[in-house]
VOGU-3710 file (C-alpha; in Angstrom, 3 decimals, decimal comma):
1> xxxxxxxxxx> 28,542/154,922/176,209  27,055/156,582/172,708  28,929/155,836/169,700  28,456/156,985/166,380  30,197/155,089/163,378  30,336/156,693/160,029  31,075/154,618/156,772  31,138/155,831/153,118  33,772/158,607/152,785  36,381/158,115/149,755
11> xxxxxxxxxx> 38,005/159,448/146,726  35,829/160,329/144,303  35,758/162,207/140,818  33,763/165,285/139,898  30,184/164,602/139,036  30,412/161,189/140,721  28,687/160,078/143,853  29,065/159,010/147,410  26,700/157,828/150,159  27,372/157,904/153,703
21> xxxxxxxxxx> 25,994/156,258/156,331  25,845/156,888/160,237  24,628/154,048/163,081  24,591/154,569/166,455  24,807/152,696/169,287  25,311/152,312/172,835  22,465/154,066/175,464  21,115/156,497/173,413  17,185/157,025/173,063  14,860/159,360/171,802
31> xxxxxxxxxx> 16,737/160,552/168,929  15,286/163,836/167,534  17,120/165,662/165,144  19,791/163,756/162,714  22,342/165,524/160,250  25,527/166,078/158,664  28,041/168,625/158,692  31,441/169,114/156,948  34,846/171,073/158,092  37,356/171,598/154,801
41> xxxxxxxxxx> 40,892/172,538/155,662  41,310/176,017/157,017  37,360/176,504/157,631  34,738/176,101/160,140  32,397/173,032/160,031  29,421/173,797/158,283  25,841/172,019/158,468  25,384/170,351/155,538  21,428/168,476/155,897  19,599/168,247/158,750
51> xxxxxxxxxx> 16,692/165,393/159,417  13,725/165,280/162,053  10,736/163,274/161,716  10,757/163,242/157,693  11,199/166,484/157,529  15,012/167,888/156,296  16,758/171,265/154,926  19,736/171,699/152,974  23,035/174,210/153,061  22,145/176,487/149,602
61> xxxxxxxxxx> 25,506/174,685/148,455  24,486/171,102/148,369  20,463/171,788/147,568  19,482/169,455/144,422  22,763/166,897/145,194  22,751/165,767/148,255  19,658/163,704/150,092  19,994/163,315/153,668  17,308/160,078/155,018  16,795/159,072/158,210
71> xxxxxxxxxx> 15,703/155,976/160,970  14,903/157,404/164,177  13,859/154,089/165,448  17,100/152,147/163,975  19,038/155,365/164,556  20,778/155,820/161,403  21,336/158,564/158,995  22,065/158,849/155,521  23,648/161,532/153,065  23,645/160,206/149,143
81> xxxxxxxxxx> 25,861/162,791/147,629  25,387/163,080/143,968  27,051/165,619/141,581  29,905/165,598/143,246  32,533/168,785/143,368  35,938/169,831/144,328  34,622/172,139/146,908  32,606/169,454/148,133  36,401/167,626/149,316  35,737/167,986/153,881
91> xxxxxxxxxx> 35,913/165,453/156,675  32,028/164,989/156,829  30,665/164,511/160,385  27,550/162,675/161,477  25,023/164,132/164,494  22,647/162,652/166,366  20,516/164,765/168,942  18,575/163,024/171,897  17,619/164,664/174,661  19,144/167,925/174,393
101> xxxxxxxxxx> 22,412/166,373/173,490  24,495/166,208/170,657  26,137/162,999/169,689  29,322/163,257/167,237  30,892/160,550/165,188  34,782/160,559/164,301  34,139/161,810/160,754  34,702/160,224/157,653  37,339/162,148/154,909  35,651/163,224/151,721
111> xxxx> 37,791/163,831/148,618  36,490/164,967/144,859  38,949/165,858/142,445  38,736/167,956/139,429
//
């Protein structure tokens, strides 16, 4: 059984930051492709930073304040969110791909206030 624990989320003010961190465990190997996403109330979830093999890309919104890093051997995945904003308030969700499959975690709640 794959299991993907997320840690980090909070309250937070504008212009602060926040860093989240994703581990998995159980039987999962060969883990390609690592990233975030985010669904605020009322919307769809969004990709936020994807990671493969040090290579990563960005959602136009978060470009220049959020980092996303990567362990594909220790299977973790990090987002350091800095310049925090009220539109940045989701439930942020962790992926991890291997082998064609996508691998959730429970999500972690994000709040920024104004």
């Amino acid at each position: 059984q794959v299991q993907l624990v997320e840690s980090g989320g909070g309250l937070a003010q504008a212009g602060e930051s926040l860093k989240l961190s994703c581990k998995a465990s159980g039987s999962i190997r060969g883990v390609n492709m690592m990233a975030w996403y985010r669904q605020a109330p009322g919307k769809q979830r969004e990709l936020v930073a994807r990671f493969s093999y040090g290579d990563s890309n960005y959602a136009d919104s978060v470009k220049g304040r959020f980092t996303i890093s990567g362990d594909h051997a220790k299977r973790t995945v990090d987002l350091q969110m800095n310049s925090l904003k009220p539109e940045d308030t989701a439930v942020y969700y962790c992926l991890q791909r291997s082998s064609g499959i996508d691998y959730w975690g429970q999500g972690t709640q994000v709040t920024v206030s104004s």
